[in-house]
N, C-alpha and C positions, 0 to 999 in steps of 0.2 A: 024371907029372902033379902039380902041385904044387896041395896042399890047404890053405887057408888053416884055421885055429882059433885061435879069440876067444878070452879069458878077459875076463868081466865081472864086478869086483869090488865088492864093498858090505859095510856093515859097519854101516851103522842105518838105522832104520825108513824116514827121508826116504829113503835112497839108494836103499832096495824100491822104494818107491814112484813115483821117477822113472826107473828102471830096468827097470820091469815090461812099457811100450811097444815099448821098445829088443827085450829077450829076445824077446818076441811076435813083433818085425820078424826076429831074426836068425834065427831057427825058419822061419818063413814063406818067405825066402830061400831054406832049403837051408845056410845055414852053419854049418859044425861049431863050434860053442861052449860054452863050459863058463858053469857060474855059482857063483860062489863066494865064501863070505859068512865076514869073519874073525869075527863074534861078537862084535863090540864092542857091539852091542844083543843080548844072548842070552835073553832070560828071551821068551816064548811071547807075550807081549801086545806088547811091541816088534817083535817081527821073525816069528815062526814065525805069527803071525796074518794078517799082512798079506802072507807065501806064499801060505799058504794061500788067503786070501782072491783073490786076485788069480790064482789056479788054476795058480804059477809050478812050475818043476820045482824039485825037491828042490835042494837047493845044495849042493857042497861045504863044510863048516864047520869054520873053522880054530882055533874054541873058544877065542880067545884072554880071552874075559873079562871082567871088574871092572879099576878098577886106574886109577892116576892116567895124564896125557896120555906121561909118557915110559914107565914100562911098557908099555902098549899099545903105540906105536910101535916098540918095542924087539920087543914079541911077533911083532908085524905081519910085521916086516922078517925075521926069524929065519924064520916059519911061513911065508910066503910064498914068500918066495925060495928054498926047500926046495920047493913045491910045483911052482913056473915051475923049476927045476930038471928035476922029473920030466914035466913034461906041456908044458913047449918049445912055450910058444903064440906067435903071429906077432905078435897085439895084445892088449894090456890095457886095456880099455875101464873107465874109472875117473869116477864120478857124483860131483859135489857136494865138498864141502870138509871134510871131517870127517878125524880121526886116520885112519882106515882110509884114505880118498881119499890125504891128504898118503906114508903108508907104502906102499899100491901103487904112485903113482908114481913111489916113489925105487925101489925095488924094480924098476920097470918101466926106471928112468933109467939105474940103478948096472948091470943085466943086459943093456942093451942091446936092451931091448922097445918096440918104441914103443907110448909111451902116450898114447890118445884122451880126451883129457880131455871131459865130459858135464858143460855147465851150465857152461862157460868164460867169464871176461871178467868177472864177477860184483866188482864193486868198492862197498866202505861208507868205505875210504879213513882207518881208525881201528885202526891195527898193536897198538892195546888188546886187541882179540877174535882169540882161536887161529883163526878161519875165516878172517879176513882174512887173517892170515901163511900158511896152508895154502893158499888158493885159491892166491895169486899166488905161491908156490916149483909149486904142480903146473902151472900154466899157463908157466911159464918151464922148464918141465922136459919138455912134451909135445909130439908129432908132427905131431899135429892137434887140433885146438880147436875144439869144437861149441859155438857161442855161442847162445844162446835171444835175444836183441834187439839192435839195430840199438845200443844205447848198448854192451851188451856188447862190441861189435865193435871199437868205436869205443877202449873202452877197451885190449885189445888190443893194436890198432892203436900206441897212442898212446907203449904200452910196449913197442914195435920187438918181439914173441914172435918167438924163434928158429921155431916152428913152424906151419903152414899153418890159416887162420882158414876156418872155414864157418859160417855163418849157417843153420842148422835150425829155430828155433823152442825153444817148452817142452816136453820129454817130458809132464812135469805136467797141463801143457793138454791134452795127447793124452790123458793117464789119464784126465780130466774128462771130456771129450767119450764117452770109452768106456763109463764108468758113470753119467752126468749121470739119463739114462733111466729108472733101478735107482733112483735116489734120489729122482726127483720123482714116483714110484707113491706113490700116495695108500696104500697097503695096505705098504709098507715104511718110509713115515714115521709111521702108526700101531703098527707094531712094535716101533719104536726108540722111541718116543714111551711106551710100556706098559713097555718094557725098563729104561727107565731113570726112571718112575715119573714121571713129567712128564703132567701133565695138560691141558697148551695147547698150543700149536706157534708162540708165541710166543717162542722164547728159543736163544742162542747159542752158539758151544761157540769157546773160546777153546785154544789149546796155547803154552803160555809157558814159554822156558827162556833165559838168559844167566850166563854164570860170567865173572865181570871178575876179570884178575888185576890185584892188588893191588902186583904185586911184577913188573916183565919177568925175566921166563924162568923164573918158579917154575912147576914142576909140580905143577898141582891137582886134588886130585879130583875126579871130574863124575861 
């Protein structure tokens, strides 16, 4: 009888986060799956908070680290490929566009896995930002393509992908829907509100980060 098992890879905080749906679906299934997180966000406030928070199971952790974009890729490919070595999964379900995303995929492309790319089609169409080179080498690299919108698709489409396009929706959106409830309690937005010393509920929380490189193809710190 033939047993399928997943490996779902992530490597920073967004990729928990739009990942946490998925694992919840692949559990509720019945499918045997792993989840396994290279460490490229390792420190407790990035990644081991938003586990926990989110009640995920513990993850495999490939601890690769700190370290500029080719280091880590370099760790990725090494640690990983060592682990799908030992544990011989059918699929490699790989979220969003990050060093870890682009390394699972080669990983999943060079061993012969196919890989389900998560949050596929995702174009800004500016080879200036490392996500935009990483989206489109893992989507030209995977089996199947979970596109979150109808433009995603389209885009896709447009770049003939060797592999089979599905039209899903946002994990994201699903996370939202799950916890939306939790967050608009009057008594949990006084909590955060006390927590973080804010005396209105008038104000907004922003998260900003971009690294341009200066130079194509230097490896930079992030």
């Amino acid at each position: 009888m033939f047993t399928l098992f997943v490996s779902l890879i992530t490597g920073t905080r967004p990729q928990i986060v739009k990942s946490a749906s998925v694992l919840v679906a692949l559990q509720e299934a019945g499918i045997d799956h792993e989840f396994v997180h290279t460490g490229q966000h390792y420190d407790y406030e990035m990644a081991g908070a938003f586990i926990d928070g989110f009640g995920l199971e513990s993850p495999t952790n490939l601890n690769i680290g700190p370290g500029d974009y080719c280091q880590q890729t370099y760790s990725i490919l090494e640690k990983l490929s060592s682990h799908c070595q030992k544990r011989r999964p059918d699929y490699l379900v790989v979220p969003g566009d990050t060093t870890s995303a682009l390394g699972a995929a080669l990983v999943g492309f060079k061993m012969e896995i196919p890989v389900c790319h998560l949050e596929s089609g995702l174009r800004r169409y500016d080879l200036r930002v490392q996500e935009e080179v990483n989206r489109r080498l893992i989507d030209h690299a995977s089996s199947a393509l979970f596109a979150p919108t109808e433009t995603a698709v389209r885009n896709l489409e447009s770049e003939d992908v060797p592999g089979t396009i599905y039209h899903i929706g946002d994990t994201m959106y699903d996370v939202l829907k799950d916890h939306l409830p939790r967050f608009i309690e009057a008594s949990f937005r006084q909590s955060v509100l006390h927590r973080l010393r804010i005396e209105t509920d008038e104000f907004a929380v922003l998260t900003l980060h971009r690294r341009r490189t200066s130079i194509p193809g230097t490896c930079s710190q992030r």
